[in-house]
N, C-alpha and C positions, 0 to 999 in steps of 0.2 A: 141412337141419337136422342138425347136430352130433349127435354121442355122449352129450354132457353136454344138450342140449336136447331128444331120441328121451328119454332118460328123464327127465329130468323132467315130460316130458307124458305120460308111463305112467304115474307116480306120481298126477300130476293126475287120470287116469281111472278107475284103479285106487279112489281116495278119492271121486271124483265118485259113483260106484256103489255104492260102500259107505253114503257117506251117505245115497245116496239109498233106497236099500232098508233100512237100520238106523238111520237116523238119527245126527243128530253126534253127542250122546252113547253113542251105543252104539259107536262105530268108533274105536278105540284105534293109536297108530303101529306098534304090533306089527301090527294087521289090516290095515295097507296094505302092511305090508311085503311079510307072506306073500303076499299078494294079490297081487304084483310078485314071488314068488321070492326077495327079497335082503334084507338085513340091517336092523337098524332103526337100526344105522348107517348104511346107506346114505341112509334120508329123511331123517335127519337132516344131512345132506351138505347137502340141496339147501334142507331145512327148517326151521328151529330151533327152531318147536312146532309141534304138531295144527293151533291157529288160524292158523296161518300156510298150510297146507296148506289147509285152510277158505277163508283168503282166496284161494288160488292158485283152488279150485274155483270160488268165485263170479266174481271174474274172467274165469276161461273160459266160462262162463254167460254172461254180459253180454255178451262180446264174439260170441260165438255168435250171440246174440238179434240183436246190435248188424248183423249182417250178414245176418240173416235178414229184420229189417226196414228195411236198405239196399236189397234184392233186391227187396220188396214194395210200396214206396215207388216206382220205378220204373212199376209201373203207375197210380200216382195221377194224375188229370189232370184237366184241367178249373179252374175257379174254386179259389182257396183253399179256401171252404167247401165244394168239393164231394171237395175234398181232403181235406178235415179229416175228413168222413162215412167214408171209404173208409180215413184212415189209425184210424182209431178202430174201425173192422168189422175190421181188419187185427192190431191189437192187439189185442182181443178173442179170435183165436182164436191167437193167436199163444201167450195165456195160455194158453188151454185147452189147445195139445198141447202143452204143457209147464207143466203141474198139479204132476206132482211135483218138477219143480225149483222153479218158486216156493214150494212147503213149503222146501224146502230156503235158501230165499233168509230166510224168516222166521226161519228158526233162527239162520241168520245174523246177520241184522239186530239181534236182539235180546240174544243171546249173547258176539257179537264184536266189533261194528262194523267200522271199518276205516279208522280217524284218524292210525295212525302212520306218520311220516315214513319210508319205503321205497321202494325200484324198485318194489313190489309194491304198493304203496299207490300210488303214481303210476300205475300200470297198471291199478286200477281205476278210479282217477280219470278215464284217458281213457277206457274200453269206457263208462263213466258216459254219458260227453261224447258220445262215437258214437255210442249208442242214444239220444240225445234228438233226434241232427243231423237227421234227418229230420224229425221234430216242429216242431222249432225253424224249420224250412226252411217249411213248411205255413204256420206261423202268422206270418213275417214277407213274406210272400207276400199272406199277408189282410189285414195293414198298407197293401200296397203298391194293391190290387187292390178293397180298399174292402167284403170280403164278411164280414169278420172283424173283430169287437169286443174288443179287448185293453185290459186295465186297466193291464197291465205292459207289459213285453219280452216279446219273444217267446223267451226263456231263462228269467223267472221263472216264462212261462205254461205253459212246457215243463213244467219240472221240477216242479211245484205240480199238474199235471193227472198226471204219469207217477206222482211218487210216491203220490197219493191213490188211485187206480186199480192202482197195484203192493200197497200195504196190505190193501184190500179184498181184491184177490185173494187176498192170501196168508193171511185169515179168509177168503177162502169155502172156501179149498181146504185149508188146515189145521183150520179147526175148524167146517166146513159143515152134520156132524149136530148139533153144541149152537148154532148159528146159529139153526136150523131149530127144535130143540124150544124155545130161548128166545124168541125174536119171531118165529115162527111165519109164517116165510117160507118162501118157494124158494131158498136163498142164492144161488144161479147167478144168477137174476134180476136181482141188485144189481146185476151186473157190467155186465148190458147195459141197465138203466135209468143207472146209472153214466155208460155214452155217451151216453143219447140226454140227459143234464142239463147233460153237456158241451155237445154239438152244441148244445143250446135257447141256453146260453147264451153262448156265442162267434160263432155263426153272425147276418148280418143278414139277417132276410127282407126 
């Protein structure tokens, strides 16, 4: 890694922590800077807004994730279906120790998105593609091997099961005390009834 690549991944970390502990609106490009030592022309160097810094964090999120559940995926084995149980127990906690970054992914979502045409917009676009490739792998396996019921592809059922279960979490874990006094649940609970509605419904016994 390069001079110009060492920092802009210290910026990246730098903002990643801020957000995460202050939230985006509270983390201004003066707070990342100092938080780096250098100028706010310097992020601005590598940045040309806050949201672009934003997207640089979630990006490294994703791709993070993206390799954590490459690693995890590894020990899946057996039948599709019994793959599918183990990649959805696997996701499951994959959320949980990482709670406060999917708050942080919500803020995102809803504040920024991340549609415009860039290297940095492409680069989400792939950590996107890599965090599903395991999933996607699962369930075109279930295709093949006869234990899995697919309406779709195995890319619509991907992305249609990650993002439904990426949502919820990010309402149980941003807004889980007014979950809880509104419909008078456990909100944690969702996330793993969540799986077992998957598994009921994709799995053939």
């Amino acid at each position: 890694m390069g001079v110009r690549e060492r920092r802009r991944q210290e910026l990246v970390d730098a903002a990643r922590a801020l957000f995460l502990e202050r939230g985006f609106d509270q983390v201004m490009i003066d707070d990342i800077a100092d938080e780096c030592g250098v100028t706010r022309r310097t992020v601005y160097r590598y940045f040309p807004t806050r949201d672009h810094v934003a997207l640089a964090v979630e990006v490294d999120l994703l791709e993070r994730w993206g390799v954590l559940l490459e690693g995890l995926s590894a020990r899946w084995s057996g039948t599709a279906a019994a793959r599918l149980g183990s990649a959805l127990a696997d996701i499951e906690g994959l959320i949980d120790d990482h709670a406060d970054e999917v708050r942080f992914t919500q803020v995102f979502d809803v504040q920024l998105g991340g549609g415009e045409d860039s290297d940095l917009s492409a680069q989400f676009q792939a950590a996107i593609r890599a965090l599903l490739r395991p999933l996607v792998d699962v369930l075109r396996l279930g295709e093949q091997d006869g234990t899995l019921r697919l309406a779709d592809s195995p890319e619509v059922t991907a992305s249609t099961l990650t993002n439904a279960y990426l949502g919820l979490a990010q309402r149980v874990y941003g807004f889980g005390d007014r979950l809880a006094q509104e419909q008078s649940v456990e909100p944690r609970r969702m996330l793993t009834e969540l799986s077992r509605l998957y598994a009921a419904a994709l799995i053939i016994e």
